[in-house]
C-alpha positions in Angstrom: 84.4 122.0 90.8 82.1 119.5 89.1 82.2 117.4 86.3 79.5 115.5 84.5 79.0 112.4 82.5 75.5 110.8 81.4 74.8 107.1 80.6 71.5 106.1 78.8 70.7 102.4 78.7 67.7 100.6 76.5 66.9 97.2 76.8 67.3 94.1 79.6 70.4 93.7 81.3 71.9 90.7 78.7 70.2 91.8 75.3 70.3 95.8 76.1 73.0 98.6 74.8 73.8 101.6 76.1 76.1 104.3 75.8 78.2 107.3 77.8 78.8 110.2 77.2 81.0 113.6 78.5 80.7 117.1 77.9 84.6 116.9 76.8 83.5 114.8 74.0 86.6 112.5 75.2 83.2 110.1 75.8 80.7 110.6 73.0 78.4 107.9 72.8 80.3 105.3 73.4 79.3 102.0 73.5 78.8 99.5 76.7 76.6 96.4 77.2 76.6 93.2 79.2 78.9 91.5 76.9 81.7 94.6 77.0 81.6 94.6 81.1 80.9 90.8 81.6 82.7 89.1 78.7 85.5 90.6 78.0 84.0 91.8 74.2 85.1 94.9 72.4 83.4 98.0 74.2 83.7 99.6 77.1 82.3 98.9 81.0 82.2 100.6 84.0 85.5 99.0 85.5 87.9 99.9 82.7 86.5 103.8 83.3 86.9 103.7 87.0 90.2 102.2 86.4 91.2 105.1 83.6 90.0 107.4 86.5 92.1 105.6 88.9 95.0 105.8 87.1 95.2 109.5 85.9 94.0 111.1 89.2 96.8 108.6 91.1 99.4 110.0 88.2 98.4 113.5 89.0 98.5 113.3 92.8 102.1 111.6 92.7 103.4 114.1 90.1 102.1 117.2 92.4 103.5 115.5 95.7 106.8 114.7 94.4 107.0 119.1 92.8 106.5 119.4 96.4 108.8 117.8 97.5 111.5 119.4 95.0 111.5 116.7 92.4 110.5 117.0 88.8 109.2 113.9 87.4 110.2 113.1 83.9 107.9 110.7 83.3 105.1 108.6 85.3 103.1 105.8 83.9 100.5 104.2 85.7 98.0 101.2 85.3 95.1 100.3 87.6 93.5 97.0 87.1 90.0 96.5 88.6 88.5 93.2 90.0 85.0 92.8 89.8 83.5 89.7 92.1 80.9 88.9 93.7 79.8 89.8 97.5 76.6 88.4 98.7 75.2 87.8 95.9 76.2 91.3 93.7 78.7 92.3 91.7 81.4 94.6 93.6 84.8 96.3 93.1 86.5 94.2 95.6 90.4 95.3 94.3 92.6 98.0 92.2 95.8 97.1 91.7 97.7 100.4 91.2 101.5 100.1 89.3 103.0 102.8 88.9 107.1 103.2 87.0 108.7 106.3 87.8 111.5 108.1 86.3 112.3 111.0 88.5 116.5 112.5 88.1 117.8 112.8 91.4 115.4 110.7 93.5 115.8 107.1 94.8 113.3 104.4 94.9 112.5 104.7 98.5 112.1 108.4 98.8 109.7 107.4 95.1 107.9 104.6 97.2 107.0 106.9 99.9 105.6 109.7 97.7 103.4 106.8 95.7 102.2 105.7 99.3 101.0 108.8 100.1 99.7 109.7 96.5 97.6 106.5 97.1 96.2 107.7 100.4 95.8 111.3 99.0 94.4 110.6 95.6 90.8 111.9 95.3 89.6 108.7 93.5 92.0 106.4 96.1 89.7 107.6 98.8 86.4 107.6 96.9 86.9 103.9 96.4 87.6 102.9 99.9 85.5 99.8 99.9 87.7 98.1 97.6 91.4 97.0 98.4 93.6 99.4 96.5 97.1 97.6 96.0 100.0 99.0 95.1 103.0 98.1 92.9 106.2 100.7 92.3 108.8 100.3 89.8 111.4 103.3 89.2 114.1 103.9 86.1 116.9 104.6 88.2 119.9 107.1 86.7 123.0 105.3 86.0 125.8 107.1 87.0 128.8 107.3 84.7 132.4 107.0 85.9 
């Protein structure tokens, strides 16, 4: 399987514009520039895409690992934050902070915690990134039982 994804930029890094784009159409031309990755304007940047990446393929991996393990997820919501610092002198993805809240009938938080672990470790994008630290961070809607 591939997919594919273009970029065109036009102009110096802290005047110029550019703009992404997917075949999907989920990414059509939109907008990125030094002052959407750097500071923090309205846009998009490289980081928050990696991180959207991040965050569905981990969601994915953990909902197929817990159906193997017999337990239907009813919901999973995840987040991953990127950190972008410097390393000798060049920008680098030094963290992702993976959160992930779980609600999964049937299941306790440790048996959840183990699943995210290995859904970090197993997660195509996880392992792509290996140069940064990828944290982790599990919360879990447990069922209340009634008496």
């Amino acid at each position: 399987m591939e997919r594919t994804a273009r970029a065109q930029w036009k102009g110096t890094i802290k005047e110029g514009k550019g703009s992404i784009t997917a075949p999907s159409g989920v990414l059509s031309n939109s907008p990125f520039s030094y002052a959407t990755r750097f500071e923090n304007n309205p846009g998009t940047n490289p980081e928050e895409l990696i991180g959207a990446a991040h965050a569905g393929c981990f969601g994915m991996m953990t909902s197929l690992l817990l159906s193997k393990a017999g337990h239907k997820p009813e919901q999973l919501d995840t987040e991953a934050k990127v950190t972008l610092n410097e390393v000798d002198g060049l920008p680098t993805i030094t963290d992702i902070h993976l959160k992930i809240k779980g609600k999964v009938p049937g299941m306790s938080k440790a048996e959840f915690t183990k699943i995210a672990e290995e859904a970090k470790a197993k997660c195509p994008v996880s392992r792509l990134v290996t140069g940064a630290k990828t944290h982790l961070e599990v919360a879990f809607a447990e069922e209340k039982v009634h008496a």
